[in-house]
C-alpha positions in Angstrom: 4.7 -7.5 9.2 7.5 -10.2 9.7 5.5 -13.6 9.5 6.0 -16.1 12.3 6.8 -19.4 10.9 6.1 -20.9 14.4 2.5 -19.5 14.9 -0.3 -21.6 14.9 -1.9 -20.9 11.2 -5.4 -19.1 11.7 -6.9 -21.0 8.4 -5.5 -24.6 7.8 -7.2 -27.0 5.2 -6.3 -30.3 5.2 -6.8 -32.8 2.1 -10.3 -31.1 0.9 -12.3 -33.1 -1.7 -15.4 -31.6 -2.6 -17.8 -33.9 -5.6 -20.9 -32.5 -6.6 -23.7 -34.7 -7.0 -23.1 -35.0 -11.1 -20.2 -36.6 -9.7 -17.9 -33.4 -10.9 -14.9 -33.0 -8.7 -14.3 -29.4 -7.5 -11.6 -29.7 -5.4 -9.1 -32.9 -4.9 -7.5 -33.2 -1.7 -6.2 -29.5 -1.3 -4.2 -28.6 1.4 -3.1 -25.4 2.7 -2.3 -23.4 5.9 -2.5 -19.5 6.3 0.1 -17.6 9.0 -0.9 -14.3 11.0 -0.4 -11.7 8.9 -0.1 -13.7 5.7 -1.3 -12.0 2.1 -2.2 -15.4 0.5 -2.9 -14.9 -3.0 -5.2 -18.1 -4.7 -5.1 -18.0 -8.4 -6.3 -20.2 -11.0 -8.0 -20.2 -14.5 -11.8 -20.2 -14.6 -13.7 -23.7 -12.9 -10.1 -24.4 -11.0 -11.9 -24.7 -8.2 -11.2 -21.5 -6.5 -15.1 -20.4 -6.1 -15.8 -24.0 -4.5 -13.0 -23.4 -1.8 -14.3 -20.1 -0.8 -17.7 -21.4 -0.4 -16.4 -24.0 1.9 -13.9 -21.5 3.9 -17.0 -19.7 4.3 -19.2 -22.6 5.6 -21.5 -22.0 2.9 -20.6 -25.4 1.4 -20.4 -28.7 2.8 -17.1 -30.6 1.6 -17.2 -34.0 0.9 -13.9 -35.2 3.2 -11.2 -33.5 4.5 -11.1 -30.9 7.4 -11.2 -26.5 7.4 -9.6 -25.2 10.8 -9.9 -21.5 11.6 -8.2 -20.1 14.6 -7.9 -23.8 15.7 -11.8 -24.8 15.7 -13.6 -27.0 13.4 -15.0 -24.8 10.7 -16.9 -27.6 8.7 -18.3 -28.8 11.8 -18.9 -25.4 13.3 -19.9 -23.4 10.1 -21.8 -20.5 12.1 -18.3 -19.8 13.6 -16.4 -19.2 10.5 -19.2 -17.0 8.5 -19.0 -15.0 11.7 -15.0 -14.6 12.0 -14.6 -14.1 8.1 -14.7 -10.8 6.9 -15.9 -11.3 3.1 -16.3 -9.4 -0.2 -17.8 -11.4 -3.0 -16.8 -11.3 -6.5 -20.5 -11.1 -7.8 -23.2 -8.6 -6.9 -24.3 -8.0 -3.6 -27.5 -8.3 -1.5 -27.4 -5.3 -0.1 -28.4 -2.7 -2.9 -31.3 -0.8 -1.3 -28.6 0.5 1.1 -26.5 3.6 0.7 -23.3 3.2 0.3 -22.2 4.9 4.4 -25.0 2.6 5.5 -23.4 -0.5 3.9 -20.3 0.2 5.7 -21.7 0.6 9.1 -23.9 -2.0 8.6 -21.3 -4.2 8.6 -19.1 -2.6 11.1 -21.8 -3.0 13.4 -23.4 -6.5 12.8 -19.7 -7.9 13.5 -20.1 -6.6 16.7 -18.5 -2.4 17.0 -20.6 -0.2 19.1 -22.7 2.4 17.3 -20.0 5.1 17.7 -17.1 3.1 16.6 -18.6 1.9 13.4 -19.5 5.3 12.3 -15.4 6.1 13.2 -14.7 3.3 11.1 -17.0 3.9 8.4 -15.2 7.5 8.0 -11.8 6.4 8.7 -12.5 3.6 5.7 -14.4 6.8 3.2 -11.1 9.2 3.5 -8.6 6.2 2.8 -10.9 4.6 -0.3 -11.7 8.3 -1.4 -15.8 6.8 -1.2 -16.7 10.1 1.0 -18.4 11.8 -1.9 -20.9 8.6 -2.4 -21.5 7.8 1.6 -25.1 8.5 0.7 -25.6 7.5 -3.0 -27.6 3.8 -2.5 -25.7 0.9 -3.9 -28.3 0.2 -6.7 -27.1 3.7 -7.9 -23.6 3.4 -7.4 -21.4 3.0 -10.2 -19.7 -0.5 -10.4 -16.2 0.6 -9.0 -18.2 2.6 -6.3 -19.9 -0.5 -5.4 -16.7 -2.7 -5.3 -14.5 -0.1 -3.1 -17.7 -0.1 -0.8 -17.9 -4.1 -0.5 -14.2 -4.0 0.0 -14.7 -1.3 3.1 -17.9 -3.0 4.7 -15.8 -6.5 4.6 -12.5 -5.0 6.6 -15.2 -2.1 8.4 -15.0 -4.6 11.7 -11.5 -6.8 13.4 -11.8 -10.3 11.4 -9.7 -13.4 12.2 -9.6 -13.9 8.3 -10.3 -11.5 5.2 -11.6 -13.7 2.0 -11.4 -11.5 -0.6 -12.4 -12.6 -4.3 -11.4 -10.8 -7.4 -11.2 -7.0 -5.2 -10.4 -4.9 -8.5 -12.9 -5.8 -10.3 -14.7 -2.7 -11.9 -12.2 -0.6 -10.0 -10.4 2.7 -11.9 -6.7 2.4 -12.1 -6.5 5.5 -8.8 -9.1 3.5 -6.7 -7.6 0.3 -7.2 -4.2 1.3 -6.1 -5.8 2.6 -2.6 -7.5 -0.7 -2.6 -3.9 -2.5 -2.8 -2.5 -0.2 -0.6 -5.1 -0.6 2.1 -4.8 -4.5 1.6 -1.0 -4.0 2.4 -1.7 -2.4 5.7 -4.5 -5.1 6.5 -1.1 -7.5 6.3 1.2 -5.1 7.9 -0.9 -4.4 10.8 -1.6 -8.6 11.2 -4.7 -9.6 9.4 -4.6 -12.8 7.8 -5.9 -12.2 4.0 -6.8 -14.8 1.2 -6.8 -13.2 -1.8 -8.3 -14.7 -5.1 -7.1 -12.9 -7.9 -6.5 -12.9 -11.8 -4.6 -9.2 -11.4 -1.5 -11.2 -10.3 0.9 -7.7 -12.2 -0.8 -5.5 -9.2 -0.9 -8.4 -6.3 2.6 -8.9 -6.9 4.1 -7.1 -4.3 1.5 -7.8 -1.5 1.7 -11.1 -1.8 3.5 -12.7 1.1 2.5 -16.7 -0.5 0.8 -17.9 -3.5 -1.0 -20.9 -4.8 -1.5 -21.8 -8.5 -4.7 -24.5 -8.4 -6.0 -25.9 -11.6 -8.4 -28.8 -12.3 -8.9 -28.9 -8.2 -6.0 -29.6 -7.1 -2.9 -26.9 -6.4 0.0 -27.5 -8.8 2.3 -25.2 -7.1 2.9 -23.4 -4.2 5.0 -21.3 -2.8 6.1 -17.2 -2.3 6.7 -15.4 -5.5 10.4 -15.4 -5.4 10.5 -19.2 -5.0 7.9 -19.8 -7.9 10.2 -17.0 -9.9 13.0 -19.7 -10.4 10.5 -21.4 -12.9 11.8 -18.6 -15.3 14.9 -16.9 -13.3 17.0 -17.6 -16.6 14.6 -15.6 -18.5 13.9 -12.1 -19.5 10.2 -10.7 -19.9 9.7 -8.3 -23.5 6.7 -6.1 -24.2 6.8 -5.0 -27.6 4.8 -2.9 -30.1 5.2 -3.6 -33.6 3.7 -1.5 -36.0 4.0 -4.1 -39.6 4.6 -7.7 -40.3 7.6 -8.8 -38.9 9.0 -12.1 -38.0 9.8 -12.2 -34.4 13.5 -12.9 -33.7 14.0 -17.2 -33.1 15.3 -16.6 -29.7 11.6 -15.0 -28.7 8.6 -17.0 -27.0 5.3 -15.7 -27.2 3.5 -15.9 -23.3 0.1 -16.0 -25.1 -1.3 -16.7 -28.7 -2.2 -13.4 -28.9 -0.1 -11.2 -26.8 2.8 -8.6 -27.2 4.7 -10.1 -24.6 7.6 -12.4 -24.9 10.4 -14.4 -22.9 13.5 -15.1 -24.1 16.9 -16.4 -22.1 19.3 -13.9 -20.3 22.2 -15.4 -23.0 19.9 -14.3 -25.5 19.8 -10.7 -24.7 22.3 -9.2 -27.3 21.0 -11.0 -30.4 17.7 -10.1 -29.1 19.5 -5.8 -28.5 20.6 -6.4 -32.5 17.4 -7.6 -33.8 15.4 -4.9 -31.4 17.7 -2.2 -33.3 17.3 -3.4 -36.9 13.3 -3.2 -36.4 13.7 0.3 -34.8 15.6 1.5 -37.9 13.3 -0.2 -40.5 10.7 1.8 -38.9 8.4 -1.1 -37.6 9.1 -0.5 -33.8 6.7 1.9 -32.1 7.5 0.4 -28.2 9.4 -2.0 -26.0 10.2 -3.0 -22.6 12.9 -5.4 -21.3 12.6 -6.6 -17.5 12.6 -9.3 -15.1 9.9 -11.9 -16.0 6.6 -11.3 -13.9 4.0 -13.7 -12.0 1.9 -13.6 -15.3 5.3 -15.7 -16.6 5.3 -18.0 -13.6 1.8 -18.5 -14.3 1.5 -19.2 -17.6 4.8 -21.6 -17.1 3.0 -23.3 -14.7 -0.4 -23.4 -16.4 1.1 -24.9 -19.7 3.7 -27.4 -18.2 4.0 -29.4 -21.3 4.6 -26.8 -23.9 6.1 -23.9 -21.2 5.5 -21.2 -23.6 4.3 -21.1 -27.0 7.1 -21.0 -29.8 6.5 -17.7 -32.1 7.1 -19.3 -35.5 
């Protein structure tokens, strides 16, 4: 879908501070504003801040200043509304295990408002294009992990939902399942629903992503779509490599983690890099490599280690 800059935004947030009572600050002064038909992807390393949001989006929470608008309306002081214009699937385990996995689905089809008929249209529509027809009547207790997460996923877009909060949708999924989940996601945008997606799997989310925002310590640090945020390392190039002895890296390589395979180095660097990839090749220490365009693993590790960038490989 081609975004409207002009439209009103169905989810703004406007300088959100939430402190706990141990005086612990969750979130400090976030702002942020979600367009019709926006993929907003939320990402962030463990206690960022991103679970405390969501609680608040969802009127579950109470923040401590600052204001949520959905659709226009005062979510904190109207929390019923957003919980029931929210479609939601939960990164932890849900209440609902005594259900089957068909009943889940309708269930929730029908509880946001779709006539009896129409939810059990939806609720096959949603098992053919998640492949969860074979499990419409194994109970979620049952179910394997995957199963369970594809189902969550299907009873939180089973019903029309100004906004789609989904957190951490892969989890548990198998590599087939999870690439209907990310396609289905893609429709939800194409066809206008408004999506904030919290996610670690930022490889897959890449190219759904309409906007994204890196938040760390409560606050966000960067915003902005991935192409923009891709000029943090536009003069670099992204190496995978699999080494198969003890060998010194070439100088002109960064490591993107202690304890990764995966390396930048800059575009000027690429022939030394070429010669060095050759000599390792022929000495018989090479087993696999991959050159490309750096990824939004790179943005985010730029952004998440601003005073070092990227480790130096010694």
């Amino acid at each position: 879908m081609t975004l409207n800059p002009g439209a009103p935004p169905v989810l703004e947030i406007r300088d959100l501070v939430k402190r706990y009572r141990n005086g612990t600050l969750a979130n400090d002064r976030i702002s942020l504003a979600l367009r019709p038909g926006e993929i907003y992807g939320l990402l962030g390393p463990n206690g960022a801040g991103k679970t405390t949001l969501v609680r608040q989006v969802l009127g579950v929470l109470k923040p401590t200043s600052g204001t949520i608008t959905l659709d226009g309306r005062d979510a904190v002081a109207d929390p019923g509304f957003a919980r029931a214009s929210i479609g939601f699937l939960p990164q932890g385990q849900f209440d609902l295990l005594s259900l089957r996995v068909g009943e889940l689905i309708d269930y929730s089809a029908r509880l946001r408002g779709m006539s009896t008929a129409d939810a059990r249209r939806r609720r096959d529509e949603l098992a053919g294009q998640l492949d969860l027809g074979p499990f419409l009547q194994t109970s979620m207790h049952a179910a394997s992990g995957g199963v369970r997460r594809m189902a969550g996923f299907a009873a939180a877009i089973a019903a029309p939902a100004r906004l789609l909060v989904l957190d951490e949708p892969t989890n548990d999924v198998d590599p087939i399942r999870r690439q209907l989940l990310w396609n289905a996601i893609g429709e939800l945008g194409a066809n206008g629903a408004t999506v904030l997606l919290v996610t670690h799997n930022l490889a897959e989310a890449e190219r759904f992503i309409d906007r994204l925002a890196i938040i760390d310590g409560g606050r966000i640090v960067r915003e902005g779509t991935p192409g923009a945020l891709r000029s943090l390392v536009t003069d670099k190039l992204r190496l995978e490599l699999v080494l198969t002895g003890a060998v010194t890296p070439h100088p002109a390589l960064t490591r993107e983690h202690a304890d990764s395979g995966t390396y930048l180095f800059d575009q000027r660097d690429l022939p030394a890099v070429s010669n060095w990839l050759t000599a390792v090749r022929e000495a018989g220490f090479l087993s696999d490599f991959r050159i490309g365009p750096p990824t939004l693993d790179d943005i985010y590790a730029a952004v998440m280690t601003p005073s070092r960038q990227l480790e130096a490989v010694s």
